[in-house]
N, C-alpha and C positions, 0 to 999 in steps of 0.2 A: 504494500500500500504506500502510497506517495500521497500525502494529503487524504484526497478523494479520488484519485485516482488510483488502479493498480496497473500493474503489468500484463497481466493477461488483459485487459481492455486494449491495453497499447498494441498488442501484437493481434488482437484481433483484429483491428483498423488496419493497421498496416499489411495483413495478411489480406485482404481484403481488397486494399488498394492493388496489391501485387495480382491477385487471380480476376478480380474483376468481377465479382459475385460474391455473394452469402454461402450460395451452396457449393462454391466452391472452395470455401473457406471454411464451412463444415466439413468438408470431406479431407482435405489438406490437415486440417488439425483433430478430425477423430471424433465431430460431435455432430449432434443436429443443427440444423437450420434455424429451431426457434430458439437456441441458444446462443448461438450467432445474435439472431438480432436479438435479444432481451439484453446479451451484454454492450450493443453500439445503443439501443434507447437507454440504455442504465446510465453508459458514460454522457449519451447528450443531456438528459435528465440534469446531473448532476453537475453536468460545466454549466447547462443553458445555450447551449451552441447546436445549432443542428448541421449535423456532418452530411448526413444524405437528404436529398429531395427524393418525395416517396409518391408525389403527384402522379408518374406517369407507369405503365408495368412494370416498369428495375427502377427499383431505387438507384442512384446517378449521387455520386458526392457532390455535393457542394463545394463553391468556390474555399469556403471557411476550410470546409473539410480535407482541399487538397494542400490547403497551409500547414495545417495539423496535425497531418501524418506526415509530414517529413521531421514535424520538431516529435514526433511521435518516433521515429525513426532514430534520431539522434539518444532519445531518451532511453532506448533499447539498448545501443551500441552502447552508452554508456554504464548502463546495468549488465551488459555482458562485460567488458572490459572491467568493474566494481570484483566481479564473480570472479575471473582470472586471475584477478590481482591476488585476490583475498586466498585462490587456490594456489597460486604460487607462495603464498607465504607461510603459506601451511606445510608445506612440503621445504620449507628452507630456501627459498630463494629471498635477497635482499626485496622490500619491497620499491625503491627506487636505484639507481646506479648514477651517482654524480661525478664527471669525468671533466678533470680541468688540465688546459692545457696552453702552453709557453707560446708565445706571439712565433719565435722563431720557428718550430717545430713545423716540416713541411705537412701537407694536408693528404697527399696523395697517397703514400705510403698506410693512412689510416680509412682510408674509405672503404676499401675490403673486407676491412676486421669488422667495422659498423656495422658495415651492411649484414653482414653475416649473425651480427649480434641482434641485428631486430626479426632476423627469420628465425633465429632460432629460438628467442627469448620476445614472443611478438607484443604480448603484453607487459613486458618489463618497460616503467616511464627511465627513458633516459632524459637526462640533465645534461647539456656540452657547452664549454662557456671559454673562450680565450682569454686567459690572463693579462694583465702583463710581467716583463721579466721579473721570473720571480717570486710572481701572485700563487701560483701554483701548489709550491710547497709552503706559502703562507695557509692556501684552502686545506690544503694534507694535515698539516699542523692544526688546524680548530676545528677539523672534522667536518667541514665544509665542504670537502670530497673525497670520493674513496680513492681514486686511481687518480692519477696525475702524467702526464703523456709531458715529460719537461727537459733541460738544461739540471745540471747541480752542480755550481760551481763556486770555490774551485774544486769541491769533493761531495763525495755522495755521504751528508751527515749520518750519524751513529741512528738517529732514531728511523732513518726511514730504508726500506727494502727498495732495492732498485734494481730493473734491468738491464741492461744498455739494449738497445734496440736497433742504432742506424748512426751514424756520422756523418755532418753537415760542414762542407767545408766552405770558410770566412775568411773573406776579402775585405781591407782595409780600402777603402773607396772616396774619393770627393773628384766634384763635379769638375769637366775640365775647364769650367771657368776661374776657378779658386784658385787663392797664391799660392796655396798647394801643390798643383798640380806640375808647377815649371818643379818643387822639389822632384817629384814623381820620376821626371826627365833625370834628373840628374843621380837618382839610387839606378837607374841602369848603366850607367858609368863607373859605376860602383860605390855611391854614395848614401844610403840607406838615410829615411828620414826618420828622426832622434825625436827624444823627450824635448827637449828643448825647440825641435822643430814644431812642432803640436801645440804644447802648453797655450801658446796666444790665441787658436782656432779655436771656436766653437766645434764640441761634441756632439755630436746626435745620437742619443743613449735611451736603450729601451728600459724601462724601469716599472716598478709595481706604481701606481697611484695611491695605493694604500700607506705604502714604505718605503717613497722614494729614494730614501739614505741607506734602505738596506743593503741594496747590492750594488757595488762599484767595481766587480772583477771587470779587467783590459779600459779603465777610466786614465785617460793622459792628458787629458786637458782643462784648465783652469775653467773654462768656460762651457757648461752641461745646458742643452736641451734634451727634454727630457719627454718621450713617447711610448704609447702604451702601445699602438699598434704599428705593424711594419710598414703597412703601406702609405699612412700619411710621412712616417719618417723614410719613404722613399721618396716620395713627393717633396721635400726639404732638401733632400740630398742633393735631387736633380736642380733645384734650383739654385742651390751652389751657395746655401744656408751653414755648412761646414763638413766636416767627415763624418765618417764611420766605418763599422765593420758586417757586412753583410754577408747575407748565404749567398756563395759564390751560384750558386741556382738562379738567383733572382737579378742578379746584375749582368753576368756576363753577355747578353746582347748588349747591354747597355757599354761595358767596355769594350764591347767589337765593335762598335759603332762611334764610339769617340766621346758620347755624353758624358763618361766615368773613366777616371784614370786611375789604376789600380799603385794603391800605395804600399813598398817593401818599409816596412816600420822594425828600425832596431830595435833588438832583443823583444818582440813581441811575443806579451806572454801567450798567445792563441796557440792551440796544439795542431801543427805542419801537419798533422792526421786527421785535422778536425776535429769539431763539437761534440759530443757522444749524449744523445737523446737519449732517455732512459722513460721505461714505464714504472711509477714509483708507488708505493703505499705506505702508511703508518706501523712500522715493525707490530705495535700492538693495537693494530688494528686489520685484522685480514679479510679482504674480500671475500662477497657472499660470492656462492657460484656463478652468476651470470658476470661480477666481476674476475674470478677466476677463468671464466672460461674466455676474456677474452684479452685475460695478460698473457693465457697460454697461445690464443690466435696471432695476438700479434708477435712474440717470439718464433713462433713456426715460420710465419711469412718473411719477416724481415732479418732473423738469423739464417736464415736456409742459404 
């Protein structure tokens, strides 16, 4: 029961709507004909709404009526999707799955596992939310997500479990308009550009909003801007706003083309192997199965 309504009203309308007749909606569902219609006069009785016109030999829904069977519809799906849930939980499955994950982190690498996670898991509500740098294992930390798809740097802290996944390799970058860019020129003569060279440039630095000061790993310059997503601080870059360090992914047209001149920065601490992504959780805190099963997917996919 809902209010004055119940469910079985619901689905007899809508059952109705779909066969096109009483008696075929008696036979569809197992009853009679006069039980059919006692329960669509019960339900108009009791809204005040009349769903069919009964004027001519077959009652014909009404305009109202073909309104009301679709929020009729909706009302169903969501009382089966209520039922699933409730029967997933029963059996142990998390009843939501909240996955957050690092601005840097490519996308393409994770549509597989996804998709694979809502066929198998169809009623599991997923939660997916991009960070910024950082945000990630802030959400891991206050239990604000179970999985974290991130960066940890410069090391994978003592409280969280972590996988490595995939390596993202990072181009130090400014636009070829910048007084940067003539140093560029000149570290292929063999002149590398220095702390000293940086320091006066503005930075373009991805960062939490939450916690801006918390993460400052590969920071060299006196002057930080500071962004939570990559692609307006690509937008920055190209306009020659200051440097940075990007997935060599996402630039390299852009340095085959002339707009980015790729910067050799002494003693850079960024690892010559690249980034290492990791799938991460809260040591004392371990995913329910549908998050297990698809730290185990994405490992298969992207370790193989």
């Amino acid at each position: 029961m809902i209010g004055s309504l119940t469910l079985d009203q619901l689905r007899v309308l809508v059952t109705i709507a779909d066969t096109g007749s009483f008696s075929a909606t008696g036979r569809k569902l197992g009853r009679v004909q006069s039980a059919i219609s006692q329960s669509i006069s019960t339900l108009e009785d009791v809204q005040g709404v009349a769903l069919f016109d009964r004027s001519g030999h077959k009652p014909r829904m009404t305009e109202a009526g073909r309104v009301l069977v679709e929020q009729a519809r909706h009302v169903l799906a969501s009382a089966a999707r209520f039922e699933a849930m409730a029967a997933g939980t029963r059996a142990g499955l998390e009843p939501e799955l909240v996955i957050a994950i690092d601005p840097l982190v490519p996308s393409a690498p994770l549509i597989d596992s996804l998709s694979m996670l809502s066929k198998t898991y169809p009623h599991l509500p997923v939660s997916f939310s991009t960070e910024g740098l950082g945000g990630s294992l802030r959400r891991l930390r206050s239990d604000a997500a179970a999985i974290a798809i991130c960066l940890l740097l410069p090391t994978v802290p003592d409280d969280i479990a972590a996988y490595p996944l995939l390596r993202i390799d990072m181009q130090a970058v400014v636009a070829a308009s910048h007084p940067l860019a003539a140093l560029a020129k000149m570290a292929t003569q063999g002149r590398p550009v220095t702390q000293a060279d940086l320091e006066p440039h503005v930075q373009l630095v991805l960062s939490d909003p939450v916690a801006p000061e918390s993460d400052n790993y590969g920071v060299a310059s006196a002057r930080l801007w500071r962004f939570v997503d990559l692609g307006r601080r690509l937008d920055f870059l190209l306009g020659g706003f200051g440097w940075c360090r990007m997935p060599l992914h996402l630039v390299a047209g852009h340095i085959n083309s002339g707009e980015l001149v790729a910067l050799q920065i002494e003693n850079d601490p960024t690892p010559k192997e690249g980034l290492t992504i990791y799938a991460a959780h809260k040591r004392s805190r371990t995913p329910g199965p549908a998050g297990r099963w698809l730290l185990d997917d994405l490992k298969n996919r992207l370790q193989s």
